[in-house]
C-alpha positions in Angstrom: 93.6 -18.3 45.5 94.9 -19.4 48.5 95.7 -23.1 49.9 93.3 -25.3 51.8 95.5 -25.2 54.9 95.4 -21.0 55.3 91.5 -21.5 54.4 91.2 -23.5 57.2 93.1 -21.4 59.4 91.2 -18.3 58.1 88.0 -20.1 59.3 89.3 -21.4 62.4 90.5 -18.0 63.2 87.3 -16.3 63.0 85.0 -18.6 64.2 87.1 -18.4 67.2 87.0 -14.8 67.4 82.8 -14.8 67.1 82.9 -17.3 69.7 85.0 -15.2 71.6 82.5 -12.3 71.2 79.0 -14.4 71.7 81.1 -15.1 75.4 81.6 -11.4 76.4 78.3 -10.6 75.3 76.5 -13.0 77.5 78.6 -12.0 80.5 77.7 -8.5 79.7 74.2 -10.0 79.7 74.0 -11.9 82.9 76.1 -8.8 85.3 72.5 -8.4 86.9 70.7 -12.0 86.7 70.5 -14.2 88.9 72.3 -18.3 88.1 73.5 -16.6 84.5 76.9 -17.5 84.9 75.9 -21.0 85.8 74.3 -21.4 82.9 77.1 -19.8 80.8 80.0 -21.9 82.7 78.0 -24.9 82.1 77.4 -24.0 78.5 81.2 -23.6 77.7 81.8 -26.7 79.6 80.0 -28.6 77.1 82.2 -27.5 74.4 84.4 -29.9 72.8 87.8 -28.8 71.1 89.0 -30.6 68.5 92.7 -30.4 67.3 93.5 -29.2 64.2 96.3 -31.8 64.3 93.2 -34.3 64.5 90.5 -32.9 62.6 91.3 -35.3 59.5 92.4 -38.5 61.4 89.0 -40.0 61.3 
């Protein structure tokens, strides 16, 4: 079993890593359409990041 703080950077690790993916697949996407990357930019603008320093502090 491992410990809650490798879980968590397990999880962290591969959500990051789909996110990551979802991203290249939508530019792959959007090479040929019109205001795509717009709409992408301003989609990953709206993302918030949240420390893993901070995750807990609430």
């Amino acid at each position: 079993m491992i410990g809650k703080k490798m879980e968590t950077a397990l999880n962290e690790r591969v959500e990051g890593e789909t996110s990551a993916d979802n991203v290249v697949e939508n530019l792959k996407m959007a090479q040929n359409a019109p205001g795509a990357l717009f709409m992408i930019g301003r989609e990953l603008g709206q993302r918030v990041f949240t420390s893993p320093a901070n995750e807990g502090a609430q």
